[in-house]
C-alpha positions in Angstrom: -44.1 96.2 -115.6 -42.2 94.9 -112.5 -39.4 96.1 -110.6 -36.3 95.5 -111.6 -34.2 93.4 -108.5 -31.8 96.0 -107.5 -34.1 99.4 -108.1 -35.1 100.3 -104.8 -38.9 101.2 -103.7 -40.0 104.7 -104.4 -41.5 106.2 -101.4 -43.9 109.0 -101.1 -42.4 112.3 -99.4 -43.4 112.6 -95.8 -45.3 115.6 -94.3 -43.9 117.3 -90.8 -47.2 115.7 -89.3 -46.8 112.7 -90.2 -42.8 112.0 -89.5 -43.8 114.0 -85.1 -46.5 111.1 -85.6 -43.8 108.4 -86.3 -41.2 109.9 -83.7 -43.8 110.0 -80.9 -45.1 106.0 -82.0 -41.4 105.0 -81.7 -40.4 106.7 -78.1 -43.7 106.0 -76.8 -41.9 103.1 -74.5 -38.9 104.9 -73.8 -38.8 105.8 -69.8 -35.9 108.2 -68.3 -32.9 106.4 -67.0 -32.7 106.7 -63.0 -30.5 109.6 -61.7 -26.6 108.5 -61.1 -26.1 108.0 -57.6 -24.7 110.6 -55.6 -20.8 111.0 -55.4 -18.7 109.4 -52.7 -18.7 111.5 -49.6 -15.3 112.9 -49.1 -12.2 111.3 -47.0 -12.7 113.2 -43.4 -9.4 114.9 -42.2 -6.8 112.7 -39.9 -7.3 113.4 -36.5 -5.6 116.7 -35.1 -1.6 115.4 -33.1 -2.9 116.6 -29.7 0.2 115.3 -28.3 2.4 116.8 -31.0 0.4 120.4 -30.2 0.9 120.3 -27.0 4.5 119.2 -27.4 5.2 122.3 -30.1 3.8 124.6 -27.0 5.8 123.3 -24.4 9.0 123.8 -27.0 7.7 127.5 -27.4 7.2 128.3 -23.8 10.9 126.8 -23.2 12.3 128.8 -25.6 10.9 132.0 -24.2 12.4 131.6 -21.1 15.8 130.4 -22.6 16.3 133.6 -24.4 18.9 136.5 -24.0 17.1 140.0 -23.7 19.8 142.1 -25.3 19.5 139.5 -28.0 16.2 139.2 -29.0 14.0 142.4 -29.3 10.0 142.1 -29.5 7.8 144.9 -30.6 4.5 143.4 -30.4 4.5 140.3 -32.8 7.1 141.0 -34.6 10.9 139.3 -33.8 13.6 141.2 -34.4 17.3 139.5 -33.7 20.7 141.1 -33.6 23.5 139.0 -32.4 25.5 141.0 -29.6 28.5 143.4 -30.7 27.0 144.1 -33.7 25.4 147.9 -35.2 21.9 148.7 -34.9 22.3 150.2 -37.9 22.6 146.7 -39.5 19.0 145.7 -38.0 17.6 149.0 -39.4 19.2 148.4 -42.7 17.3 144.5 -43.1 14.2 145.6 -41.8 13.8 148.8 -44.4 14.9 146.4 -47.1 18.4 147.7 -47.9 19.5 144.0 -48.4 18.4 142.2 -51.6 17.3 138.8 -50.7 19.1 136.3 -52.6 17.0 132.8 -52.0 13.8 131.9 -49.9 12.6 128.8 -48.0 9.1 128.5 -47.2 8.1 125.9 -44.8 3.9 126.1 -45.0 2.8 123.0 -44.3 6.0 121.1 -42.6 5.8 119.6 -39.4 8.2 120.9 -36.6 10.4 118.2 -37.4 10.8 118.3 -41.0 10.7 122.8 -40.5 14.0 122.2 -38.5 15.6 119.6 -41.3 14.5 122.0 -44.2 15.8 125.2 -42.6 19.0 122.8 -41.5 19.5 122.1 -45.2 18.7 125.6 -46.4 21.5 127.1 -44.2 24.4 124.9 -45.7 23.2 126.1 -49.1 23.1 129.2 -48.1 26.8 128.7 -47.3 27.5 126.8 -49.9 26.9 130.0 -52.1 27.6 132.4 -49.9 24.1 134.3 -49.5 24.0 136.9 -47.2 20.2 137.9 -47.1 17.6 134.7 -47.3 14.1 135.0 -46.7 12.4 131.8 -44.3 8.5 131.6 -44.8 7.5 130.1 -41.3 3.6 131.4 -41.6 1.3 133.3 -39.4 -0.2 130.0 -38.0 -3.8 130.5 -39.2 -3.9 127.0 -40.2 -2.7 125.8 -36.4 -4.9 124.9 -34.0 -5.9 127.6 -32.1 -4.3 130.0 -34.9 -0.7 129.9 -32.3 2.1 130.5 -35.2 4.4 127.4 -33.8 7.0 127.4 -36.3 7.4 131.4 -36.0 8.8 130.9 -32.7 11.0 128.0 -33.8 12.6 129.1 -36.5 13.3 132.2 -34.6 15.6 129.7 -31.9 16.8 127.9 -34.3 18.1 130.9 -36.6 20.2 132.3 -33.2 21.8 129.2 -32.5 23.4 129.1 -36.2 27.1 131.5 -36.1 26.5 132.4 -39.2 23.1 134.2 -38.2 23.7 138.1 -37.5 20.4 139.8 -37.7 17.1 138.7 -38.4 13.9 141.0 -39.3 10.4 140.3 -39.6 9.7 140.9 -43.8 8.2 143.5 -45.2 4.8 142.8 -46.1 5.4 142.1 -49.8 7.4 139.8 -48.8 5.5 137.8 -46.3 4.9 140.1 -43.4 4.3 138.0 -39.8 4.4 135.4 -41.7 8.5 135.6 -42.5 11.7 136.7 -41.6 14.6 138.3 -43.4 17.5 137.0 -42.3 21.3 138.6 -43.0 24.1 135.5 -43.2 27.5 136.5 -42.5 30.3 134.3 -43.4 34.0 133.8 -42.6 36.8 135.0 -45.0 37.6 132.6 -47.6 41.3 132.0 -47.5 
């Protein structure tokens, strides 16, 4: 008797030996694809501002020469700031942490120019709402060339031309360390 026209074929089950012998026929031909190439070699830095550097030194060297000594204290690296007429007791007070800090700024990564717009901007807010202890991230430098913290000194010059600057402290290290300064605001009666 024939088979009917849509009954499929029976087939005979197929031993384990047989279907390795089948698989091994079929990728006999089969050769490994070629290793990807390797990936793209990263985008070296942009050159180092050796002009710039040199410029931010010359700005640092100026500014310790420019400074009043019964204004500005230094005990090893750290800057301590209390403008003139005012209690040590104040400086004591920021440096312990008596004053809650109310708003930071952290300037990692700015250039000098763009530290002394940021921290320009900061101030008016700060006035704007009235803050009266800020905390300004300048760094410790260890990303500068030759390690030199450039916008430590800065920041520290720029903070004592502002009126509205009374003390400044280097933070606790919780806070930031060499890396930042506490600074105490003080502004004019509102009327």
């Amino acid at each position: 008797m024939g088979r009917r026209p849509h009954e499929p074929e029976k087939q005979e089950p197929v031993t384990d030996a047989e279907e390795a012998d089948y698989f091994l026929r079929a990728v006999a031909d089969v050769r490994p694809l070629p290793a990807p190439p390797p990936p793209p070699r990263p985008v070296p830095p942009p050159p180092l501002p050796r002009q710039r550097q040199r410029d931010d030194l010359a700005v640092l060297e100026v500014l310790d020469h420019g400074l009043s000594g019964d204004e500005v204290l230094e005990s090893g690296d750290e800057w301590l700031y209390l403008r003139s007429g005012l209690s040590p007791a104040l400086l004591r007070d920021l440096r312990r942490g008596r004053f809650r800090i109310q708003e930071r700024l952290d300037l990692h990564g700015c250039t000098v120019e763009d530290a002394r717009t940021e921290l320009a901007t900061f101030l008016r807010e700060a006035r704007q709402w009235r803050w009266t202890c800020i905390c300004v991230i300048h760094g410790k430098g260890l990303g500068s060339p030759g390690r030199v913290p450039v916008l430590k000194r800065l920041v520290g010059g720029w903070l004592m031309r502002h009126q509205e600057v009374l003390a400044f402290a280097q933070a606790r290290p919780e806070e930031g360390g060499s890396g930042a300064l506490r600074v105490l605001l003080g502004w004019p009666r509102r009327r």
